[in-house]
N, C-alpha and C positions, 0 to 999 in steps of 0.2 A: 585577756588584756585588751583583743579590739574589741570588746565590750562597754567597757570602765571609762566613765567620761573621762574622771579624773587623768587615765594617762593619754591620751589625746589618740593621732594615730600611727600605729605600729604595722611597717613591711611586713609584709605576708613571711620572708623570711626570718621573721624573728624568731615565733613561735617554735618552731623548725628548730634554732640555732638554741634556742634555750633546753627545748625538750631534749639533745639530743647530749649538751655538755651534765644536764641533770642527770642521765642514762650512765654517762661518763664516771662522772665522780659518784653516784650508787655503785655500779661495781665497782670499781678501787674500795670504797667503803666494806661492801657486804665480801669481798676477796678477799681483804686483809682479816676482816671477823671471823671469816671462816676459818681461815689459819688460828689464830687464836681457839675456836671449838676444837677444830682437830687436834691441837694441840693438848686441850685437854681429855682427850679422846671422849668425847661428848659427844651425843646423837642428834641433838636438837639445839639449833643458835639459841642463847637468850641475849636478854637485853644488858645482863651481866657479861656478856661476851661484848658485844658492841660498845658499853660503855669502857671496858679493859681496852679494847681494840683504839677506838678514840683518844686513849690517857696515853698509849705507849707512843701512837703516832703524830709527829709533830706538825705534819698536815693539817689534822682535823682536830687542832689547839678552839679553834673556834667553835667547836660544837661543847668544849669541857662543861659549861656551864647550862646545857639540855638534860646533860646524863649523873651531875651533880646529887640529882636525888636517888637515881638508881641505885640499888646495895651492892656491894661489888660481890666480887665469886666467895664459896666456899667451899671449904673441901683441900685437898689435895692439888699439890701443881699449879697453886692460885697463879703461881708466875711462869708464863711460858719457855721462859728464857734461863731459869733456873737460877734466879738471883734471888732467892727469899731470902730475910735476913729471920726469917723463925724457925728454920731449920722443920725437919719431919713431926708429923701429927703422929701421937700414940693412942 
C-alpha cells in the first residue's frame, strides 16, 4: 500500500490494522470449514468444504459468487445438519 502511488500516503498503522482484521475473519472462515470437515468425518479440508461452509453461513454471503464454480460435496452426509431432502444413498 505505501508503495502504490495510486493510493497516496497511509499511517504506518494501517497495514497493522488490516493485516490483523484479515487474520480475524480467516479463522472464523477456516473454523467454521473445519466444523463442516469434521462433521463429515473427513481428514483433509477441500474447497468443497469451504464452499458448503460459505453457502450455510450468512456472513460470508459475499464470497457466494468466488465458490460458485466449485462442485459441491459428494458422498454421504452432504448436509451437515441432517436436513437432506434425498434421504440415504444405496
Amino acid at each position: 500500500m505505501q508503495t502504490d502511488e495510486e493510493i497516496g500516503k497511509v499511517a504506518a498503522a494501517v497495514p497493522v490494522i488490516i493485516s490483523r482484521a484479515l487474520e480475524l475473519f480467516l479463522e472464523s472462515l477456516l473454523r467454521k470449514a473445519c466444523h463442516v470437515t469434521q462433521s463429515r468425518n473427513a481428514k483433509t479440508m477441500t474447497t468443497s468444504h469451504l464452499k458448503q461452509c460459505i453457502e450455510l453461513e450468512q456472513q460470508f454471503d459475499f464470497l457466494k459468487d468466488l465458490v460458485a464454480a466449485v462442485p459441491d460435496m459428494q458422498g454421504d452426509g452432504d448436509d451437515p445438519h441432517g436436513d437432506s431432502e434425498r434421504g440415504p444413498r444405496r
